[in-house]
C-alpha atoms as an extended CHARMM CRD file, in Angstrom:
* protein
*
       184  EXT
         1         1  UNK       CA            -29.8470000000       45.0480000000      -26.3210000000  PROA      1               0.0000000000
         2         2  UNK       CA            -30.9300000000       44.1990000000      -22.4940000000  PROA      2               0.0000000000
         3         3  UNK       CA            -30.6940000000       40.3520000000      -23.1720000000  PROA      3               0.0000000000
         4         4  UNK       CA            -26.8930000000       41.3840000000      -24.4180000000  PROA      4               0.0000000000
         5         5  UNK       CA            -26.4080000000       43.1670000000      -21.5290000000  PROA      5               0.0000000000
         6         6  UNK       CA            -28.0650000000       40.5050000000      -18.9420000000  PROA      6               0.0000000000
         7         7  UNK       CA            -25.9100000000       37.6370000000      -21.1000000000  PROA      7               0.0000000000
         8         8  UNK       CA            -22.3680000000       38.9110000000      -20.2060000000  PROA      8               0.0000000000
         9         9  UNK       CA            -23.0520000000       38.7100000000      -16.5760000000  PROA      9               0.0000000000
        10        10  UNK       CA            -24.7300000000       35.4480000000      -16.5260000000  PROA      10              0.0000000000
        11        11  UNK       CA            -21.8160000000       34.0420000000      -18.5270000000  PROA      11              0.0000000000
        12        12  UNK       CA            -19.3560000000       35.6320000000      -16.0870000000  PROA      12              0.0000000000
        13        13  UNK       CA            -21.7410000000       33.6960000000      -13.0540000000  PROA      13              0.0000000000
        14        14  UNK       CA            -21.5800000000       30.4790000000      -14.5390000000  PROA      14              0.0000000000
        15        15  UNK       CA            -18.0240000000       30.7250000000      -14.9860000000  PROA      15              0.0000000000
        16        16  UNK       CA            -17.3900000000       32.0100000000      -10.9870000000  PROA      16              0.0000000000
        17        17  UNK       CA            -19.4780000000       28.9090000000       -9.8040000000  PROA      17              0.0000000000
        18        18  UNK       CA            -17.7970000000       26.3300000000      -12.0110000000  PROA      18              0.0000000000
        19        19  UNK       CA            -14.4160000000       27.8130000000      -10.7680000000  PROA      19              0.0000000000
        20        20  UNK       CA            -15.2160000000       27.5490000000       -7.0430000000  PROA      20              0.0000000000
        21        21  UNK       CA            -16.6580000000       23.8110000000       -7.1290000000  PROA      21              0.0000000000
        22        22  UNK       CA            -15.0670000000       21.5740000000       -4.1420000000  PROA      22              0.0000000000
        23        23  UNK       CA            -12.1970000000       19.4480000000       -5.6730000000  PROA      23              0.0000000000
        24        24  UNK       CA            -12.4370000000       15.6690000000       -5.2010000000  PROA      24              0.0000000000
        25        25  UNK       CA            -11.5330000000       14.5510000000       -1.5400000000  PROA      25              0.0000000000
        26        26  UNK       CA            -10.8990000000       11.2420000000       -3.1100000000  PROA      26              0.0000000000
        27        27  UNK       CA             -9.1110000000        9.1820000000       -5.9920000000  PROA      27              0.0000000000
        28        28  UNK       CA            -11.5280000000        6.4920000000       -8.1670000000  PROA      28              0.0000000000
        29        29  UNK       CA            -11.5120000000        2.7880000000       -8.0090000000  PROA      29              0.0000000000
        30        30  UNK       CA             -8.9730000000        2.7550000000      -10.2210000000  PROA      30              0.0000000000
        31        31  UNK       CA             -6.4700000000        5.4360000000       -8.1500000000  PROA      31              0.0000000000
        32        32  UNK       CA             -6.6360000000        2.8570000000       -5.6010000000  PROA      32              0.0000000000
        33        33  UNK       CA             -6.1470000000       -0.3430000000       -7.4040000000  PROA      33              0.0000000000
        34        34  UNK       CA             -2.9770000000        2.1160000000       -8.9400000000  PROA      34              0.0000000000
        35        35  UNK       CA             -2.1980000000        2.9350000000       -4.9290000000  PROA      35              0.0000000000
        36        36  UNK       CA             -2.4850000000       -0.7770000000       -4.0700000000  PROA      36              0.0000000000
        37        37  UNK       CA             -0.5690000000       -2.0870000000       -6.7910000000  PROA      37              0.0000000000
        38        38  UNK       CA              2.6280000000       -0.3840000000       -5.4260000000  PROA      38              0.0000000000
        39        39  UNK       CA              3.2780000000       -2.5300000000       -2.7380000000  PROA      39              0.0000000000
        40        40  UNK       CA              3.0710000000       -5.4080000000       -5.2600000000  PROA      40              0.0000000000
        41        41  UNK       CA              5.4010000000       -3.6450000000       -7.7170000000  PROA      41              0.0000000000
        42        42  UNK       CA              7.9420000000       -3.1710000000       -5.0420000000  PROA      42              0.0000000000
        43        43  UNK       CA              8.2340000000       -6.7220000000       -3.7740000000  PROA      43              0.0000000000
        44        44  UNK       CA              8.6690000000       -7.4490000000       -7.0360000000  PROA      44              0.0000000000
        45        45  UNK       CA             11.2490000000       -5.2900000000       -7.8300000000  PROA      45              0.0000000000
        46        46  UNK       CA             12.9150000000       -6.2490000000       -4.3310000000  PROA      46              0.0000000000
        47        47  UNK       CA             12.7190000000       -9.8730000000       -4.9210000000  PROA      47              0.0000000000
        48        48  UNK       CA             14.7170000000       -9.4490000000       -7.9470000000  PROA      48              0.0000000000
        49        49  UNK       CA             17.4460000000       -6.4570000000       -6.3840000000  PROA      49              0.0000000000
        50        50  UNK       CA             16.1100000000       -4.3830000000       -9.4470000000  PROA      50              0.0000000000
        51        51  UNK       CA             17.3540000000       -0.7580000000       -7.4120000000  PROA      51              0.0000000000
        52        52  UNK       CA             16.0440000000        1.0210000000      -10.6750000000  PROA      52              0.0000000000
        53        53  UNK       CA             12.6450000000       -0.4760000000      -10.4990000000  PROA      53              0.0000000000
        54        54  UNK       CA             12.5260000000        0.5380000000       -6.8960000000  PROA      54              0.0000000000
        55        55  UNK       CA             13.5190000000        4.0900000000       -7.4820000000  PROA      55              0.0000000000
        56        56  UNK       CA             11.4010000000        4.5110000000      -10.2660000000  PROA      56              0.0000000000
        57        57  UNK       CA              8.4160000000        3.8650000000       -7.7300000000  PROA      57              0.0000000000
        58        58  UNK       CA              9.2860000000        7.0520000000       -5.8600000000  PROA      58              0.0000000000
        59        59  UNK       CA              8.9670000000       10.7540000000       -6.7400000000  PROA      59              0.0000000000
        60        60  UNK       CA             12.1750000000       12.8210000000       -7.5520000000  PROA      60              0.0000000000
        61        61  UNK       CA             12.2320000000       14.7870000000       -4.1720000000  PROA      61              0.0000000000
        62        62  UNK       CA             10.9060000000       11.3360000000       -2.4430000000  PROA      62              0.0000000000
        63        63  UNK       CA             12.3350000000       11.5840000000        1.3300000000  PROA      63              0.0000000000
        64        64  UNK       CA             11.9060000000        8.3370000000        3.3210000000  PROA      64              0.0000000000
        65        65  UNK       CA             13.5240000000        7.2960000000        6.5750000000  PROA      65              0.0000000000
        66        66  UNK       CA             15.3310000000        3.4390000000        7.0240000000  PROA      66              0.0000000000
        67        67  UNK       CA             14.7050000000        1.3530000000        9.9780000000  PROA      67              0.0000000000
        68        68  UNK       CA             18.6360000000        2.3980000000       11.0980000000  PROA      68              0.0000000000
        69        69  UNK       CA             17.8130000000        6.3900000000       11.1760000000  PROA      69              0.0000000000
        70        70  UNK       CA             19.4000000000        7.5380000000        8.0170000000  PROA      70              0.0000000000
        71        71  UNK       CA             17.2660000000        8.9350000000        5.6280000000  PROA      71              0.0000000000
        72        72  UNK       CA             16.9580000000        9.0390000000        1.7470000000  PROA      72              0.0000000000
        73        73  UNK       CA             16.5940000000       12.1780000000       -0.3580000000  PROA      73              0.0000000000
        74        74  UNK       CA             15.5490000000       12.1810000000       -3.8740000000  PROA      74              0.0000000000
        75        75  UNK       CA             15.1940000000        9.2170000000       -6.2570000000  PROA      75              0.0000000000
        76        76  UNK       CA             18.9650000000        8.5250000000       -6.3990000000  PROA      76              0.0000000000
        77        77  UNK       CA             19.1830000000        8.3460000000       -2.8350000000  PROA      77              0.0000000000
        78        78  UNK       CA             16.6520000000        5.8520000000       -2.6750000000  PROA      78              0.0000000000
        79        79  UNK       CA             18.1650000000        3.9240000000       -5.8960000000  PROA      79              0.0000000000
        80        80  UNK       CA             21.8430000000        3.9550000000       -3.8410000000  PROA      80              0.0000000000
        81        81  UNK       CA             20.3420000000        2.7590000000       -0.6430000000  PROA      81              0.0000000000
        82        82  UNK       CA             18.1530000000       -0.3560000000       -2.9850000000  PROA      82              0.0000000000
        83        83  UNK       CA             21.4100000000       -0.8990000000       -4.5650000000  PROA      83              0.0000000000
        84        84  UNK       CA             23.8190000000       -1.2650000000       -1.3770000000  PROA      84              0.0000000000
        85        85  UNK       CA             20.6900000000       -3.4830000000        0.5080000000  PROA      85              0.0000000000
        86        86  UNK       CA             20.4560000000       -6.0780000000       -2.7220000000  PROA      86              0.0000000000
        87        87  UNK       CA             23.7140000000       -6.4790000000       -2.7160000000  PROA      87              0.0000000000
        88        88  UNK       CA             23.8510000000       -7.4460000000        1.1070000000  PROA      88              0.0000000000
        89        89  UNK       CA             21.2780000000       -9.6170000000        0.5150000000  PROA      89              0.0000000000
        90        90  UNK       CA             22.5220000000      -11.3630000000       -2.6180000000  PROA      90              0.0000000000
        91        91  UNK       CA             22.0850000000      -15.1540000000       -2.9910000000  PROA      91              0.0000000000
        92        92  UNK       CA             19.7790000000      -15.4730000000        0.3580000000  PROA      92              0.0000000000
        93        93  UNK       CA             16.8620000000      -16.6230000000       -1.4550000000  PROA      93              0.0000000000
        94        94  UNK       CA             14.7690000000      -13.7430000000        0.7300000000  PROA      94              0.0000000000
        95        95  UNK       CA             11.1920000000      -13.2860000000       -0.7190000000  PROA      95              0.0000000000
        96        96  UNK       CA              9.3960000000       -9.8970000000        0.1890000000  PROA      96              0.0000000000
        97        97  UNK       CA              5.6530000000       -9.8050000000        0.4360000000  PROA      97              0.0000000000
        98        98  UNK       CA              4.0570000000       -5.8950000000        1.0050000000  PROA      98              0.0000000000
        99        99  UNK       CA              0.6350000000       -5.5880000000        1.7170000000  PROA      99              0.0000000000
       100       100  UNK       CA             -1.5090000000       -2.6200000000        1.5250000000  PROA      100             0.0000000000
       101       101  UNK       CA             -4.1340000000       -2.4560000000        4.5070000000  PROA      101             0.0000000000
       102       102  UNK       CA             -4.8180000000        1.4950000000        4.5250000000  PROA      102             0.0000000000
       103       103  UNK       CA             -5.2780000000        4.3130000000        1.7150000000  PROA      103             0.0000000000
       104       104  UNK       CA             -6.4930000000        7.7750000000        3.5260000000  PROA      104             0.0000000000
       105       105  UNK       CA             -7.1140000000        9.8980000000        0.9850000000  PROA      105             0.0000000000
       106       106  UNK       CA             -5.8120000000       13.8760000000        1.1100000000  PROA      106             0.0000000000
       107       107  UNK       CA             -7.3260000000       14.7790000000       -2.3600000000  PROA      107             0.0000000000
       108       108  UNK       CA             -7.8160000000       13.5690000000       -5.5700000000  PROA      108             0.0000000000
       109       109  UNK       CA             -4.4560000000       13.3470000000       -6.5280000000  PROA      109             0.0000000000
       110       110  UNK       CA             -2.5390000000       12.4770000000       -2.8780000000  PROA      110             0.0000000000
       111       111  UNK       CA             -3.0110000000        9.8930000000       -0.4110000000  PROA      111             0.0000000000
       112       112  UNK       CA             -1.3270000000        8.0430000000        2.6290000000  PROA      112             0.0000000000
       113       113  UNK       CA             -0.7220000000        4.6060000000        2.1270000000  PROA      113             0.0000000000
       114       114  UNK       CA              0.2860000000        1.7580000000        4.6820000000  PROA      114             0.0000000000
       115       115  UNK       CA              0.7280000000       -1.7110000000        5.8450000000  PROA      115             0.0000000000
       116       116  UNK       CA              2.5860000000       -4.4720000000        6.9160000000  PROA      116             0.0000000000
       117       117  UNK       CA              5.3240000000       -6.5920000000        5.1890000000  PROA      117             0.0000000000
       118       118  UNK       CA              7.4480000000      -10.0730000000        5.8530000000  PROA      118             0.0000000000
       119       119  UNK       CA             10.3290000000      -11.7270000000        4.3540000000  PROA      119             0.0000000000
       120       120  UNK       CA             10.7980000000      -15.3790000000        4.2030000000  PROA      120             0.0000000000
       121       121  UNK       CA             13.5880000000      -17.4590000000        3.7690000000  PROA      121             0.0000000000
       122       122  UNK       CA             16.1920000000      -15.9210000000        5.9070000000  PROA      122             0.0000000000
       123       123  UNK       CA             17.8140000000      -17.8360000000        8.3550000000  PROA      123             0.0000000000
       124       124  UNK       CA             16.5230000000      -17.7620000000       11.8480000000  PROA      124             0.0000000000
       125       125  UNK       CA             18.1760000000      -14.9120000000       13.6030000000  PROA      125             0.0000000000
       126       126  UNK       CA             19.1360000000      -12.9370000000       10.9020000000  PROA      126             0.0000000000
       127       127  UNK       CA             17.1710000000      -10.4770000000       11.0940000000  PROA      127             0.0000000000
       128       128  UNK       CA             13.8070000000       -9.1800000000       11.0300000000  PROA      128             0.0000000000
       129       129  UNK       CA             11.3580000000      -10.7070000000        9.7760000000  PROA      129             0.0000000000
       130       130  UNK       CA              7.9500000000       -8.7230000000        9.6600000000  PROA      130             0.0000000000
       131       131  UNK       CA              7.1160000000       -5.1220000000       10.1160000000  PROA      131             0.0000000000
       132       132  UNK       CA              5.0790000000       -2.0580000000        8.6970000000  PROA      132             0.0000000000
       133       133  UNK       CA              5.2150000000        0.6130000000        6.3330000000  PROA      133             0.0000000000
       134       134  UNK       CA              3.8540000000        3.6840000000        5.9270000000  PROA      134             0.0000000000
       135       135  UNK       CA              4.1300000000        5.9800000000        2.7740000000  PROA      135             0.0000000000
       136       136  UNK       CA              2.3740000000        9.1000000000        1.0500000000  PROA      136             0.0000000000
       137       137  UNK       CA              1.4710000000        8.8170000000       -2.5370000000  PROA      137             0.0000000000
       138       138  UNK       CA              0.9470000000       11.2740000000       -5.2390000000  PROA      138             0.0000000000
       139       139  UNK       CA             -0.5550000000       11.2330000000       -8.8420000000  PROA      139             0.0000000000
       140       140  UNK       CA              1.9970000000       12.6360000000      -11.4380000000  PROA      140             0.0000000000
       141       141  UNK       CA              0.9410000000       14.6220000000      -14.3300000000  PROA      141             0.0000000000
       142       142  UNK       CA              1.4500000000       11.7760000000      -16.3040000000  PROA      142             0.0000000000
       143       143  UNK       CA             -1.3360000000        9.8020000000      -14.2430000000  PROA      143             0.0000000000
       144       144  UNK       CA              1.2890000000        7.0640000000      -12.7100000000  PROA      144             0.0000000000
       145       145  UNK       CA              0.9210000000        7.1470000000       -8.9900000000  PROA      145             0.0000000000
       146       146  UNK       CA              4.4500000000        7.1040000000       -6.7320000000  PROA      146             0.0000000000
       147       147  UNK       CA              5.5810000000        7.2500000000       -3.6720000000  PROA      147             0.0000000000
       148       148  UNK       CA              6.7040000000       10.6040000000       -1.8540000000  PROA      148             0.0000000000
       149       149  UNK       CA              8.1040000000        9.7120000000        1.3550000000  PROA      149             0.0000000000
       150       150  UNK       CA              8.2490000000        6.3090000000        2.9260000000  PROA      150             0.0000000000
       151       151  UNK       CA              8.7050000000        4.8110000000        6.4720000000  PROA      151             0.0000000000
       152       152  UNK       CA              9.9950000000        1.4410000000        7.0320000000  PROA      152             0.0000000000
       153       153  UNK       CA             10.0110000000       -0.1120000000       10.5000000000  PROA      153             0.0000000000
       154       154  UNK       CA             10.8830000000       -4.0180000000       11.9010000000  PROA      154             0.0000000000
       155       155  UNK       CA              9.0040000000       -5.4260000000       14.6700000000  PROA      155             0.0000000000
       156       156  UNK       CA             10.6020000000       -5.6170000000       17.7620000000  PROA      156             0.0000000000
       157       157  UNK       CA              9.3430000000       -8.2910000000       19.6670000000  PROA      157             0.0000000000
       158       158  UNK       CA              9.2410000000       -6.9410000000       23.8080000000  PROA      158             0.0000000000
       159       159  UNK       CA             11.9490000000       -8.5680000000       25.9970000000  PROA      159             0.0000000000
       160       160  UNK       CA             11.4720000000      -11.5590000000       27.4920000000  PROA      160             0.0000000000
       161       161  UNK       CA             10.3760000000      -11.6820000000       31.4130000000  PROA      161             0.0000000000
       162       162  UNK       CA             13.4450000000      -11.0450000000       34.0980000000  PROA      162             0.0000000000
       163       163  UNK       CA             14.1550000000      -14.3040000000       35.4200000000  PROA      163             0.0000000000
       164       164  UNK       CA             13.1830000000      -15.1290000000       38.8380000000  PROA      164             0.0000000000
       165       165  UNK       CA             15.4110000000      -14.5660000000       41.4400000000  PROA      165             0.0000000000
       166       166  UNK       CA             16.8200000000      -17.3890000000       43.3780000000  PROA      166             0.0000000000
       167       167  UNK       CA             15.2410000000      -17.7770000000       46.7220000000  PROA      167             0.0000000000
       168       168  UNK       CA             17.4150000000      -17.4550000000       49.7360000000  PROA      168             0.0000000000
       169       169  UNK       CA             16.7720000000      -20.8740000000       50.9870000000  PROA      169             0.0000000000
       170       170  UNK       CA             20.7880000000      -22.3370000000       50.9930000000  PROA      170             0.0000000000
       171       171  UNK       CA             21.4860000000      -19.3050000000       53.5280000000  PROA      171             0.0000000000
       172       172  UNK       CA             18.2270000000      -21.2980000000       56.2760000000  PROA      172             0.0000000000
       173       173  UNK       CA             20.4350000000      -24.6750000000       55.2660000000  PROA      173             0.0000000000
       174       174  UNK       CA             23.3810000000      -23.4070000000       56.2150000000  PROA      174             0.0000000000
       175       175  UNK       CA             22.1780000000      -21.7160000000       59.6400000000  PROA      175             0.0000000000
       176       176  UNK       CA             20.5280000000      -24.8770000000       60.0930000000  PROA      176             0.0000000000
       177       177  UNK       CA             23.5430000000      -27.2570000000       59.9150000000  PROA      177             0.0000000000
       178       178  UNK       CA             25.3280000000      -24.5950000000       61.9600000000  PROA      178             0.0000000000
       179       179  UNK       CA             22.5600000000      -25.0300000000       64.9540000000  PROA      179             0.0000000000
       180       180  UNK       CA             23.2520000000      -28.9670000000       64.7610000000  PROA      180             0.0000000000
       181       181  UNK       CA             26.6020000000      -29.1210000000       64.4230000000  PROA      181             0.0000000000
       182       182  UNK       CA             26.5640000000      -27.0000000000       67.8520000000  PROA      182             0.0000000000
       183       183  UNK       CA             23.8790000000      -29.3440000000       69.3980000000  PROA      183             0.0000000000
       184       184  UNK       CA             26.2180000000      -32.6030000000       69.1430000000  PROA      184             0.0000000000
């Protein structure tokens, strides 16, 4: 009867310190191969103006903000804005290259994710043509990692140097010519 009694409460302790165990702070190898591959899936998708390959790389209440200020909501929002950019950009022959130099892991099953990107093949002046990205990433239930918010910016490359100013030396000419002219 006293091993009975001393079983229940050793069952109940086992259970208390399996339930309070520290989560992971971090995904495997294999979250962040999933995390990586992302960036890869989206060029992809952008390279061929697939909008509903793109959206289905983000999370339903995904929120991101363009380089021009306006922002996306949801996965249709995201799909719309794809849509209307691949369409601008139809026939250019632009190729997108993402890559992913950052994962900083919030938990087991979240992370922020960023990098840099280019485009080539645009014709010079046209627009930007490198930048960086920043994005949080979440594991779904059904194990497929996607993106959450996102954050798109273009370099800006600084403004050239003012050019000099002209030096005052035609005023000196002019006083000078004035002084001979007066001499004669």
């Amino acid at each position: 009867m006293k091993l009975r009694i001393l079983r229940v409460p050793a069952i109940v302790g086992c259970l208390v310190v399996a339930g309070c165990a520290v989560p992971p702070t971090a995904g495997t190898a294999a979250d962040e191969a999933a995390i990586r591959s992302l960036a890869t899936m989206y060029a992809d998708a952008w390279n061929k103006g697939d909008a509903a390959a793109l959206a289905s790389l983000v999370t339903d209440d995904y929120e991101a903000v363009n380089p021009d200020g306006t922002v996306d909501k949801g996965r249709a929002g995201a799909e719309a804005r794809e849509k209307a950019a691949a369409a601008e950009r139809a026939g250019a022959n632009l190729t997108l290259k993402v890559n992913t130099t950052f994962i900083k892991w919030s938990g087991a099953n979240a992370a922020a994710a960023g990098g840099t990107w280019t485009v080539d093949g645009g014709a010079p002046g046209a627009g930007p043509t490198k930048g960086a990205w920043s994005s949080f990433v979440v594991k779904g239930a059904d194990g497929r990692w996607k993106q959450s918010t996102g954050l798109v910016a273009a370099f800006q490359p600084p403004p050239p140097p003012p050019a000099p100013k002209p030096t005052s030396s035609t005023g000196k000419k002019k006083a000078a010519s004035k002084k001979g002219a007066r001499s004669r």
